[in-house]
C-alpha angles and dihedrals in degrees: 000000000000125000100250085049085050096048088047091047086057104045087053094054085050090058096051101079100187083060101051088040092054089056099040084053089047090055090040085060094045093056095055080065100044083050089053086045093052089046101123094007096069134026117239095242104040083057095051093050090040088045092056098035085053102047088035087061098044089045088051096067095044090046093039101087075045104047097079098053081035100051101088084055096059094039084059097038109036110105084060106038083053087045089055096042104049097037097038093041118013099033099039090044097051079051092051099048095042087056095051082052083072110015139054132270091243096044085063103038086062105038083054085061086077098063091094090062092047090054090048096050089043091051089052089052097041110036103015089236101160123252118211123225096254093053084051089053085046096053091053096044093061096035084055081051087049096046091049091049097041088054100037102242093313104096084174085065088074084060096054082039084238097146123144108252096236091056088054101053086046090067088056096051089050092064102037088063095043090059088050097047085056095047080063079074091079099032117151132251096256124125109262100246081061097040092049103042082057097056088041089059099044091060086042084062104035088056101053093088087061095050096052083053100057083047105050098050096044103256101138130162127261139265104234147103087262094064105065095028087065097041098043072056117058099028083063107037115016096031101041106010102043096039091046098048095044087046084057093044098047081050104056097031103019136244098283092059094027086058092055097073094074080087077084103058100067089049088057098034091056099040086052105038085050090047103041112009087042089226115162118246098225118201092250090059104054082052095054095046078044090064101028090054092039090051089053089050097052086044090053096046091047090061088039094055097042088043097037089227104163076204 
């Protein structure tokens, strides 16, 4: 294959975003696992900080050619390009990883599924865009997923408040990523090495204080095979590849179906935690991937059917 063919090969795949958005939601899953794999190796914190300042170098030297045309756009833009970067990535991340502290791989794989109906629910309150009955369907059918899996098969448990720590921060998390997903809305008009370094750097910069905090008070890494495996890891494809490619994605198709394809990432997170991590798939938990997964499905057919998209 020559260089102009490949170059060609790769600009087409850019421009199918289903695709792009199947393999961002592969590596999210993955991550879920490399998050359960550095519990206990490396602090939460110290990951989300190592994780930025890594993709934000990296990103550096692909935006830099770009930064000077692209400067007026980020003077203008900056609070909320800051504001996307350190709540969709830094604090969402530093979320993600404490729950896995706490929780299981699969338990998080499937509570991030819900992420399309949160963004659903948080487009209707922000912006008024209408729901249908079936996305509201939809909307109550994975909730009810979420609920089952949160509380381990035991919904009672939300009314004693007896609820595993890492669930609850996952519910957190849920909702911090969902904002962000509907900020894309507003993104600038900026090339994606530049928009994404910015964000990058704005996480890198948002978790310091965590990780002066991990140091200060003595929690390091380990030293262990387990450290830079994670964190070779998540800097290449969590951090650049999958938030490259769902930025892509919520451009060319919009937030709403973009968002639909988190179904995905407890397929790939539980394949992957029972594979690698040797977590146990509990009955509570295939019924709740059952209705996580079902309520996305009614939400998707609902927009296929009012837009007559055949995808």
């Amino acid at each position: 294959m020559t260089s102009n063919s490949a170059v060609t090969a790769v600009k087409g795949l850019y421009s199918r975003p289903y695709f792009l958005l199947i393999l961002a939601t592969g590596f999210w899953g993955a991550n879920a696992v490399a998050g359960r794999l550095a519990a206990g190796s490396v602090p939460p914190l110290t990951l989300t900080a190592a994780r930025w300042i890594g993709a934000a170098t990296i990103l550096f030297f692909l935006a830099r050619p770009l930064l000077p045309a692209a400067m007026p756009v980020l003077k203008a833009r900056w609070r909320y390009l800051f504001a996307c970067g350190a709540i969709g990535f830094a604090m969402f991340n530093t979320a993600l990883y404490g729950a896995l502290n706490f929780t299981s791989a699969i338990n998080v794989s499937i509570e991030q599924a819900a992420m399309p109906m949160a963004i659903i629910l948080l487009t209707y309150v922000v912006y008024r865009e209408p729901v249908t009955w079936l996305q509201f369907v939809g909307l109550i059918v994975s909730m009810s997923g979420v609920l089952l899996t949160v509380t381990h098969g035991d919904p009672a448990a939300i009314l004693r408040l007896d609820l595993n720590l890492g669930d609850a921060i996952m519910v957190v998390a849920i909702f911090t990523y969902s904002a962000y997903s509907v900020a894309l809305r507003h993104r600038p008009d900026l090339p994606w090495q530049v928009f994404m370094f910015a964000l990058a750097l704005s996480a890198a910069i948002a978790s310091l204080p965590g990780l002066a905090a991990d140091l200060v008070s003595g929690r390091y890494p380990a030293a262990n095979w387990i450290t830079p495996s994670v964190l070779l890891f998540v800097v290449v494809f969590p951090s650049l590849v999958s938030q490259v490619f769902y930025a892509r994605g919520v451009q060319m198709i919009g937030a709403n179906r973009a968002g639909l394809f988190f179904n995905l990432v407890p397929v790939f997170g539980t394949a992957l935690a029972i594979v690698l991590v040797g977590e146990t798939f509990h009955a509570y938990q295939a019924v709740g991937l059952v209705l996580v997964i079902g309520g996305i499905a009614l939400a998707e057919y609902s927009v296929r059917r009012k837009t007559g998209s055949p995808a």
